[in-house]
C-alpha positions in Angstrom: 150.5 166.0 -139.2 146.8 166.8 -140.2 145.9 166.2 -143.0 146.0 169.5 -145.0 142.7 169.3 -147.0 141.7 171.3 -149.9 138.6 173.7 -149.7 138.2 176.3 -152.9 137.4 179.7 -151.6 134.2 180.8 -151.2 131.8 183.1 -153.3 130.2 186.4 -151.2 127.0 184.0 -152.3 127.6 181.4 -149.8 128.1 184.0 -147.5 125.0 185.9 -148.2 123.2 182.7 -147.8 125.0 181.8 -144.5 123.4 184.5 -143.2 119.7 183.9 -144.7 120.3 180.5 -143.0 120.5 182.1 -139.8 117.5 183.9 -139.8 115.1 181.2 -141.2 116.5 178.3 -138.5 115.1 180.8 -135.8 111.9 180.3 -136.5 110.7 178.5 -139.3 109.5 175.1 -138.7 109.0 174.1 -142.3 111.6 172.1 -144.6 114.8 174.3 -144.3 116.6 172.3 -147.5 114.8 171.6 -150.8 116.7 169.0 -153.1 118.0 170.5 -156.6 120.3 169.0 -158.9 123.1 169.9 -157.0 122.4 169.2 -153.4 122.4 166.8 -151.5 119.5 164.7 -150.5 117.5 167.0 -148.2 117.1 167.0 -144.3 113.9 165.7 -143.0 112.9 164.3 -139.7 109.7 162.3 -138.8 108.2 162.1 -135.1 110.1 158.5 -134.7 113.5 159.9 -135.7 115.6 162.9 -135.1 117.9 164.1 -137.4 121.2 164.7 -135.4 124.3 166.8 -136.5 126.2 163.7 -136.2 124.5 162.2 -138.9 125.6 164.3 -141.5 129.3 165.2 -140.7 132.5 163.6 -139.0 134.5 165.7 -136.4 138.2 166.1 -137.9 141.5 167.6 -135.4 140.9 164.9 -132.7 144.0 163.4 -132.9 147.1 164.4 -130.9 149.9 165.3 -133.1 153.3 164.5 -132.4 156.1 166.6 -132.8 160.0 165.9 -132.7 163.5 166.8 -132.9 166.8 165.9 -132.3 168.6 168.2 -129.7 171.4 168.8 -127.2 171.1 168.3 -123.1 174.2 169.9 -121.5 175.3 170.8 -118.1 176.0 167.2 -116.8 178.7 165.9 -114.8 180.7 163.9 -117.3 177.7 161.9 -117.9 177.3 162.6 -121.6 179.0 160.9 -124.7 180.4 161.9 -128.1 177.8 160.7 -130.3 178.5 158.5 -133.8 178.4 159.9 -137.1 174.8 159.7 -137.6 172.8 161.6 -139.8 171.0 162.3 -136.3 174.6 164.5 -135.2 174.5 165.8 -139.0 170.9 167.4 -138.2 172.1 168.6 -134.9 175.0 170.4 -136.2 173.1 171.9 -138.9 170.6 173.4 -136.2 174.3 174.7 -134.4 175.6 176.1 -136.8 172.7 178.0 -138.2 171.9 179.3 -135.0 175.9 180.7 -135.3 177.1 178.2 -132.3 181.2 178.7 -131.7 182.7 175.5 -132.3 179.8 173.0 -132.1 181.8 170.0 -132.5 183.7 170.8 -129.7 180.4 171.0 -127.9 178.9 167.9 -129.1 182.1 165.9 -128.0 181.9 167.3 -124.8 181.3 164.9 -121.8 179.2 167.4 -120.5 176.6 167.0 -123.2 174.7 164.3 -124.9 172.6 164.0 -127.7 169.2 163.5 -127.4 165.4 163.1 -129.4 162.8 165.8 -128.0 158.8 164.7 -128.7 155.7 166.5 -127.6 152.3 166.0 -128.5 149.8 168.7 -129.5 146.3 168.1 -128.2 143.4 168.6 -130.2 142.0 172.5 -129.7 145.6 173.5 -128.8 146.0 177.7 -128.6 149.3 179.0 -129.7 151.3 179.9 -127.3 149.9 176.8 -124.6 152.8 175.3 -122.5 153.5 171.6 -123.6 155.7 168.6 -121.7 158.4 167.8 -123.6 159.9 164.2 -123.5 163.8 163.7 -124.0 165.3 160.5 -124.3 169.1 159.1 -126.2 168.9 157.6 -128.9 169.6 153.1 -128.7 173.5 152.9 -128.1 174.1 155.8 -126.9 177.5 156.0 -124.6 175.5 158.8 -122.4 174.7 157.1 -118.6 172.7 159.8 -117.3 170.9 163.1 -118.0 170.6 164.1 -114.5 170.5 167.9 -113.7 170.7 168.2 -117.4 169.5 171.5 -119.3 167.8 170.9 -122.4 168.7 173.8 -125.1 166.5 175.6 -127.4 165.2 173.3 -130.1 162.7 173.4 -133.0 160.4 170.6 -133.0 158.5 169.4 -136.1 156.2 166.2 -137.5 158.4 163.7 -138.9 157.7 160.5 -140.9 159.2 157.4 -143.1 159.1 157.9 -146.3 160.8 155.0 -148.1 164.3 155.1 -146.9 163.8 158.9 -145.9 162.5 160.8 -143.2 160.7 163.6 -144.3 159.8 166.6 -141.9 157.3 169.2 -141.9 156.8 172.7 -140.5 157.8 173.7 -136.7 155.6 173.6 -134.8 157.1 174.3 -131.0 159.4 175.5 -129.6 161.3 174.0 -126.1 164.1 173.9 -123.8 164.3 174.1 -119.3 165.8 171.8 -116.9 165.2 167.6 -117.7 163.8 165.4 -114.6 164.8 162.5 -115.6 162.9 159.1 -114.9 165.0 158.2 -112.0 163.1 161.1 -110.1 159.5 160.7 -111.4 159.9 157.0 -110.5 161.8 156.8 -107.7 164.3 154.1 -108.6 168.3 154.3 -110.2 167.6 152.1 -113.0 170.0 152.8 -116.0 167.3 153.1 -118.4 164.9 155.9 -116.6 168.8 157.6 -115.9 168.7 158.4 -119.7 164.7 159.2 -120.1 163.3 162.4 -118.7 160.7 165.2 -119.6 160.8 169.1 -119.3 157.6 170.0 -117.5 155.8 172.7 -119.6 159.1 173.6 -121.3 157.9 173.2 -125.0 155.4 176.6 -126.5 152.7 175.6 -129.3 153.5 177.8 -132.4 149.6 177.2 -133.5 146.4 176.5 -132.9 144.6 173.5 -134.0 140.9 174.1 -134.6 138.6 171.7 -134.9 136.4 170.9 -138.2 133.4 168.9 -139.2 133.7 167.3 -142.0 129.8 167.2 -144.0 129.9 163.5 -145.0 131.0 163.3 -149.2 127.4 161.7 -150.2 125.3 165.1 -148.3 128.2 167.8 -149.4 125.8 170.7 -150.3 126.1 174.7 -149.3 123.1 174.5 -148.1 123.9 172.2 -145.4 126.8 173.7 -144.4 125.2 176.8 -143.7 122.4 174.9 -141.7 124.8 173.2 -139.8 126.9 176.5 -138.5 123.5 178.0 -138.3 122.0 175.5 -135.5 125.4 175.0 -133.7 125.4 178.7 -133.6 122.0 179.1 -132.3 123.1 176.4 -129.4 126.4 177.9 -128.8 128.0 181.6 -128.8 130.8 183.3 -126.8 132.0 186.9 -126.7 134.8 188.4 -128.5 135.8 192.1 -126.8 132.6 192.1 -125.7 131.0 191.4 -129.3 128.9 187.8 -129.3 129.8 185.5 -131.8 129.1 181.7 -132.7 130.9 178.8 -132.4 130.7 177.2 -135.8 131.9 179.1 -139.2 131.0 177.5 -142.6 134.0 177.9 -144.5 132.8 175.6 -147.5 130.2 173.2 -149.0 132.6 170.5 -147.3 133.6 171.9 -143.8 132.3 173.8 -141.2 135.4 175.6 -138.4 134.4 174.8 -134.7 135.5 176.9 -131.9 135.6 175.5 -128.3 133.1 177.4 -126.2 134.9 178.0 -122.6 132.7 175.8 -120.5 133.9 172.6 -122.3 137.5 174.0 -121.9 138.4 171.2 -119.9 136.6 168.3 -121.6 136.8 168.9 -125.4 135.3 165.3 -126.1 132.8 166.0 -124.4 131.7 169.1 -126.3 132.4 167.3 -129.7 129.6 165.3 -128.4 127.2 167.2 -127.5 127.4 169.3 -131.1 126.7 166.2 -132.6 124.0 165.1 -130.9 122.3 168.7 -132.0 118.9 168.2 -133.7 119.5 169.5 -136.7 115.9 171.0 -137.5 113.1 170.4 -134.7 109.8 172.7 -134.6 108.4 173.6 -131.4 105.8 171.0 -131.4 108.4 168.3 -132.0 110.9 168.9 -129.2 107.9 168.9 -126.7 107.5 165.2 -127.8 111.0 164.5 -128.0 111.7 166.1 -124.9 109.1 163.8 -123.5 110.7 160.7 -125.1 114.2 161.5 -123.9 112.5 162.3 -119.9 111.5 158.2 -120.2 115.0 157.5 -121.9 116.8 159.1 -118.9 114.7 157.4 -116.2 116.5 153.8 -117.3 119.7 153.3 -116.4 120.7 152.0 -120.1 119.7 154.5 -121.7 120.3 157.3 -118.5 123.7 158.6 -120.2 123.0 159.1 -123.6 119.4 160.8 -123.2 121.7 163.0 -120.7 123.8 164.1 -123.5 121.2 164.7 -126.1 119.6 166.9 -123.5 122.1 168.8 -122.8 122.5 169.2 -126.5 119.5 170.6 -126.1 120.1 174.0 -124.0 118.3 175.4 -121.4 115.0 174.0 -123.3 116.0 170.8 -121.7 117.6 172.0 -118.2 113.6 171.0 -116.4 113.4 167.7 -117.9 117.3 166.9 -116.7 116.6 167.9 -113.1 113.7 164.7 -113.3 116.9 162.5 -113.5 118.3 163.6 -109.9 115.7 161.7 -108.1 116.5 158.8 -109.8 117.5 156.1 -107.0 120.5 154.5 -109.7 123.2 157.1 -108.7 125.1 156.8 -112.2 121.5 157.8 -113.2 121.6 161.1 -111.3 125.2 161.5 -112.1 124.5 162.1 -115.5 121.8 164.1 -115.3 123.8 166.2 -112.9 126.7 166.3 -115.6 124.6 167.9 -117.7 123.1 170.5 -115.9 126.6 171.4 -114.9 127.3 172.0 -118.3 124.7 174.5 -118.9 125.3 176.2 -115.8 122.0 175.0 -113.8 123.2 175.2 -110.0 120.4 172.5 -109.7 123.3 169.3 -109.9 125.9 170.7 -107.8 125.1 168.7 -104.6 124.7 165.7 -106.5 128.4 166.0 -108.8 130.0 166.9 -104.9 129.0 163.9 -103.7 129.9 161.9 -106.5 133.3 163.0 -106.3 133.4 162.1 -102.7 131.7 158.9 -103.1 132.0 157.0 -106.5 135.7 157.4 -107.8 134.5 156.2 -111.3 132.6 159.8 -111.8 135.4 161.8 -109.5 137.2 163.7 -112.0 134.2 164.2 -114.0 132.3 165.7 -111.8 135.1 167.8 -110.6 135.8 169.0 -114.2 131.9 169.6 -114.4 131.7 171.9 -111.1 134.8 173.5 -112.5 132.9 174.6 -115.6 130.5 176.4 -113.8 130.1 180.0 -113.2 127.9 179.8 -110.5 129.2 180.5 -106.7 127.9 176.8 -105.4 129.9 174.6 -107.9 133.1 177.2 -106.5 132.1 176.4 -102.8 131.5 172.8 -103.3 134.9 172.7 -104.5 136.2 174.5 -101.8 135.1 171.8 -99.5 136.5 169.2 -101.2 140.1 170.6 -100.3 139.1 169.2 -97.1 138.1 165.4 -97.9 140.2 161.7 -97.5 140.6 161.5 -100.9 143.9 162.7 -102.8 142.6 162.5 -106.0 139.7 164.8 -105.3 141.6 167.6 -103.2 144.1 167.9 -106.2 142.3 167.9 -108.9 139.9 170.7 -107.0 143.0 172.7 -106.5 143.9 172.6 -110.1 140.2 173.4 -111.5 140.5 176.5 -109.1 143.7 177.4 -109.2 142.4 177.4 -113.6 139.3 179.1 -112.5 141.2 182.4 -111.2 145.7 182.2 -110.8 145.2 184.8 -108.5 143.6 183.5 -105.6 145.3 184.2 -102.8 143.9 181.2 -100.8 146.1 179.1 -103.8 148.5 181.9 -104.2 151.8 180.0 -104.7 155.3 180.8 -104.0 158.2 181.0 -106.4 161.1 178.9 -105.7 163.8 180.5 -107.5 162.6 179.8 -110.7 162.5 176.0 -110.1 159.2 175.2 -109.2 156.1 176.9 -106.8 155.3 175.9 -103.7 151.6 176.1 -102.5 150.1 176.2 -99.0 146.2 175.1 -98.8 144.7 175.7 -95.5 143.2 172.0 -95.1 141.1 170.2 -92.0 142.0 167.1 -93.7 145.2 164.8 -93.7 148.0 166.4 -93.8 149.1 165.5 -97.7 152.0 166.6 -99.8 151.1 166.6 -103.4 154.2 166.8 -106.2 153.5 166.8 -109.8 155.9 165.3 -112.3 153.6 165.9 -115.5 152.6 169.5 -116.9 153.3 171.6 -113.7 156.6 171.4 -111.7 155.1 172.4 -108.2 154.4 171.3 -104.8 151.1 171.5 -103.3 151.2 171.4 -99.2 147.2 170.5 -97.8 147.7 171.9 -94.1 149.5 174.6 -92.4 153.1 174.7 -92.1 154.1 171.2 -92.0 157.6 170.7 -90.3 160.0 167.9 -90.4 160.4 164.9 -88.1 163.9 165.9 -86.6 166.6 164.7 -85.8 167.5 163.8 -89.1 170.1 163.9 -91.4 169.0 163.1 -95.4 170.8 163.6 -98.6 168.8 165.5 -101.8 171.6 164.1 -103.9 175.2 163.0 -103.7 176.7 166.4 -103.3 173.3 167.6 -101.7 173.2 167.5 -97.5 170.3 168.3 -95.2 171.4 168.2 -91.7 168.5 168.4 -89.1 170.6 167.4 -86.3 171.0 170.5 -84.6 167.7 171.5 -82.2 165.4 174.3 -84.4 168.3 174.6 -87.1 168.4 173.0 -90.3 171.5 173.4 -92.1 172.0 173.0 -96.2 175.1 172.4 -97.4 176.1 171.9 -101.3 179.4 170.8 -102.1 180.9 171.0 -105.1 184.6 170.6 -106.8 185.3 173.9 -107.6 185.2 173.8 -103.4 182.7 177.0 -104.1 180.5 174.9 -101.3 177.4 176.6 -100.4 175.7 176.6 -97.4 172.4 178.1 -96.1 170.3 177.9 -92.9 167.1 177.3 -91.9 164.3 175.9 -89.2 162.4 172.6 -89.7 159.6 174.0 -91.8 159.3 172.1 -94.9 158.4 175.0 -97.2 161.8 177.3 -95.5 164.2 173.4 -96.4 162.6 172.9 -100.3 163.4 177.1 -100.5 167.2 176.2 -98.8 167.2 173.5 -101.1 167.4 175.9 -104.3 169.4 178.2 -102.8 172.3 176.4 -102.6 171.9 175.6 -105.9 169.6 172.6 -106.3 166.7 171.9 -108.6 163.2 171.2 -108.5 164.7 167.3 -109.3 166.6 167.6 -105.8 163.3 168.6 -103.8 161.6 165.5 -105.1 164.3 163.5 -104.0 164.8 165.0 -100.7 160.5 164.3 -100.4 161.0 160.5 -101.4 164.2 160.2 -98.9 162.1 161.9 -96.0 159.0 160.0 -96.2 161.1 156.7 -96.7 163.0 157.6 -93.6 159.2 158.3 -91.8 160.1 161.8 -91.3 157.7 163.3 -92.9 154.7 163.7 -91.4 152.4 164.0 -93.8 151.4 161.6 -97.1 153.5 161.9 -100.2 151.3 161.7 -103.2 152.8 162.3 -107.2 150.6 162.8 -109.7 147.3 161.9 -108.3 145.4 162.9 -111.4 146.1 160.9 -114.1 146.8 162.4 -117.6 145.7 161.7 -120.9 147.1 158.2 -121.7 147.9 158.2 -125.4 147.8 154.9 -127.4 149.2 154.3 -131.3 147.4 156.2 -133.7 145.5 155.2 -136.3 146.1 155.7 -139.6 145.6 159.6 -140.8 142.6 158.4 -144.0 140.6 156.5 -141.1 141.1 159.6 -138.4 137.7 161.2 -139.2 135.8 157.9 -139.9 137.2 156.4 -136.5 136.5 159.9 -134.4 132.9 160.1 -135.7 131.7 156.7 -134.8 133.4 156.4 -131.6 131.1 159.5 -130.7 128.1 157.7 -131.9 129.0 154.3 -130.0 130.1 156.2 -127.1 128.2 160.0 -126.2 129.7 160.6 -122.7 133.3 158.9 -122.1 135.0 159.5 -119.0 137.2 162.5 -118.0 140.4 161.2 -118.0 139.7 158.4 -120.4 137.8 159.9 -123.4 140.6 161.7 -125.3 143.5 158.5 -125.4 143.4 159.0 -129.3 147.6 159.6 -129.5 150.6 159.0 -129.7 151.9 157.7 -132.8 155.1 156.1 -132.5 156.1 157.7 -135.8 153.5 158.8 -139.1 152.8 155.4 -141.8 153.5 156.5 -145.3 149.8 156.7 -145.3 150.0 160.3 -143.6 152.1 161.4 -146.5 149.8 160.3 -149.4 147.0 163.5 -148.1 149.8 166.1 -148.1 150.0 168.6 -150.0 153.0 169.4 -152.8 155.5 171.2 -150.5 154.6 170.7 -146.8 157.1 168.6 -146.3 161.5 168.6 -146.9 163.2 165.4 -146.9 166.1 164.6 -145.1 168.8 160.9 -144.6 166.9 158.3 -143.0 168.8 158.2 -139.3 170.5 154.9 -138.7 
């Protein structure tokens, strides 16, 4: 859980002199903080050295925090077990009972239900109300041998941590439940262990939003600063509000300052943690000419080529000229970067140079896909347009996800609902042929190329009790049998989009059209390239401890200004919060219940 810090409210004075700060940073150029006996030691800046944000504060809400529970999966087929008396049944009940469950031991008993611990992770700059993945897994020892088709009930989930011999809980913060796809699917392969692992693609809801902070370093606390701090940022970065403008940054106290994500960095939060603290934080006219100047030579070498990128982009529009001197650059990371960052501040100048970068060096792919995507201009959308159209799977996807973000009503993207199970998407494509299925985030299946029919004759199973009979010339027949004898059947031709649709109607899942997909292409009957997941997701590694969070967060930035896409937010994933996490709580955030065996 974050660390709930103390801040004493503020006086109207600090307010007051918030907003003298912002009118002197506009335009004076002479010392902005004079030292008293209460400030801190003032900001100065010679014509060697720029004083940078970054210097004087640590960004704090980078970390993902994970949340838990311990629920109930039902609807399997005599799958599920009777678990022990644990106090992990003891919490379960509880949550029955006081959500006024008939008979919940019965319930619990049940074959048809099993026992199981929920976990999500909330991202840093998380909106209430954001869909989350949820991960379900039973516990060690558990009798249960599969959750398959299983339906994961409504459940709370909250930070947890050891305490002693105690686990102690915090507030709830999600909420979750939807259909599980177990392991077995997402990996293709019956092993026991992936039989009783699965996720809930977006089936969890954030209950709150995590905003960031930066933290003013203890030795510079001042009001002063503060206000100079929110006051730059604010000069650098604004959005609208009903149509009002309004910055990004909002002292709140001599020791914090809130920070809002501006919309272009929606995508690529490190990134605009970054470039706020790379800011100058006081820099007369005369002064950026030269360091302008200094940071032109800077970008020109290809050691130095990324991190003069940043600080110019830090910059604004002041620095957009100077950037486009990087695109010539014969080093093509070089001009990368400098494309990078004229994406970022909207300059249609970089566009040809991030398209081809996607298409040509798959170490700046996503990144320059997730830089065209923040754009508002109408090159960036048709260079993504094209790239629907190119070998690689990687690229076409993650184009189609930046514009399916960029506008959900597109009708070229328009999906179709599939019963409530999952959407289907057609994208008129010259390229491959290429089914894409995601298993993480979004349960959907995107189809690059018109109508893409099946390889008949064939006859392929989507599960057990699940037939697809392709036998018959231009009729596909569905059958699902089950013991009540209720079979079902339904008809269809050899489309592929008209067999996943039959698939669900006859009452199977989004599970059973992955399966049918893996059997198909296995059998060569598809004619078209499978592909799951081909943009990878946040990996999330063991976090640190809570009291180092900050400390860590702020010199990674400085050691590292650009990061990579899909690489530069890993910070996750606790297996469970170190006693160190309680120590910064405060009295009362927290109830204590058994230790689970």
């Amino acid at each position: 859980m974050s660390r709930n810090l103390y801040f004493p409210r503020l006086s109207h004075g600090f307010y007051w002199f918030s907003s003298l700060v912002l009118v002197v940073v506009a335009g004076c150029t002479t010392s902005l903080i004079r030292s008293d006996a209460n400030d801190a030691e003032p900001v100065q800046d010679t014509a060697e050295e720029v004083r940078r944000i970054g210097e004087f504060v640590k960004p704090f809400g980078l970390n993902w925090a994970r949340v838990e529970s311990v629920a109930l999966v039902t609807e399997l087929a005599a799958t599920g077990s009777d678990p022990p008396p644990t106090s992990r049944r003891a919490v379960l009940m509880a949550d029955m009972q006081a959500r006024e469950v008939r008979n919940p031991n019965s319930i619990v008993a049940s074959s048809a239900t099993s026992l199981v611990l929920a976990s999500a992770y909330l991202p840093p700059g998380v909106k209430k109300g954001d869909p989350l993945d949820i991960e379900v897994r039973t516990p060690s020892k558990s009798e249960t041998t599969s959750l398959r088709r299983g339906w994961l009930m409504p459940t709370r989930l909250k930070e947890m941590a050891v305490l002693g011999n105690e686990i102690v809980d915090g507030h709830v913060l999600a909420h979750a439940n939807g259909p599980v796809l177990i392991d077995s699917y997402a990996k293709g392969t019956d092993d026991s262990v992936n039989e009783v692992r699965g996720r809930v693609l977006g089936g969890g809801v954030s209950l709150q939003s995590r905003n960031l902070k930066l933290v003013v370093r203890s030795d510079k606390e001042s009001v002063r600063l503060s206000a100079l701090i929110g006051a730059v940022v604010n000069k650098r970065f604004h959005g609208y509000d009903r149509g009002l403008k309004e910055g990004m940054a909002v002292p709140k106290t001599d020791k914090y300052v809130e920070l809002k994500v501006h919309p272009r960095y929606h995508d690529n939060l490190p990134r605009y943690v970054r470039v706020v603290l790379s800011i100058p934080l006081r820099l007369s006219a005369s002064k950026q000419m030269k360091y302008l100047q200094r940071l032109e030579k800077q970008l020109q070498d290809p050691e130095s080529a990324q991190q003069a990128a940043l600080r110019l982009e830090a910059l604004g529009q002041a620095a957009a000229d100077t950037l486009m001197s990087g695109l010539d650059v014969p080093d093509p990371a070089t001009s990368f970067y400098a494309a990078e960052a004229l994406a970022y501040l909207d300059d249609e100048r970089g566009v040809k140079s991030l398209a081809r970068a996607a298409v040509e060096q798959s170490r700046f792919r996503l990144r320059a896909i997730t830089a065209l995507g923040a754009m508002d201009q109408a090159a960036a959308y048709d260079e993504l347009v094209e790239l629907l159209h190119v070998k690689s799977a990687q690229a076409r996807y993650a184009a189609f996800r930046v514009l399916k973000r960029q506008n959900p009503r597109d009708p070229f993207l328009a999906g179709k609902d599939m019963e409530g199970q999952f959407t289907y998407h057609v994208v008129a494509s010259s390229g491959e042929p290429m089914v894409h299925v995601s298993r993480v985030r979004y349960p959907e299946i995107v189809a690059f190329g018109h109508q893409i029919e099946m390889i008949t004759p064939f006859l392929l199973f989507a599960d057990k009790n699940l037939l697809v009979d392709g036998r018959e010339p231009g009729t596909v027949k569905l059958s699902c049998f089950k013991k009540n004898g209720a079979d079902a059947h339904e008809y269809c031709s050899k489309k592929l989009e008209e067999i996943l649709r039959g698939i669900v109607q006859v009452g199977g899942t989004y599970s059973h059209a992955i399966q049918f997909l893996q059997n198909a292409k296995s059998n060569k009957l598809l004619p078209a390239r499978l592909v799951f997941d081909s943009v990878p997701h946040h990996r999330r590694s063991k976090l640190r401890p809570r009291r180092e969070s900050v400390e860590v967060a702020a010199r990674d930035t400085q050691s590292d200004p650009n990061g990579e896409l899909a690489e530069e937010s890993k910070e996750q994933q606790p297996e469970i919060l170190s006693s160190e996490a309680i120590e910064v709580k405060s009295q009362g955030s927290f109830q204590k219940s058994p230790q689970p065996r």
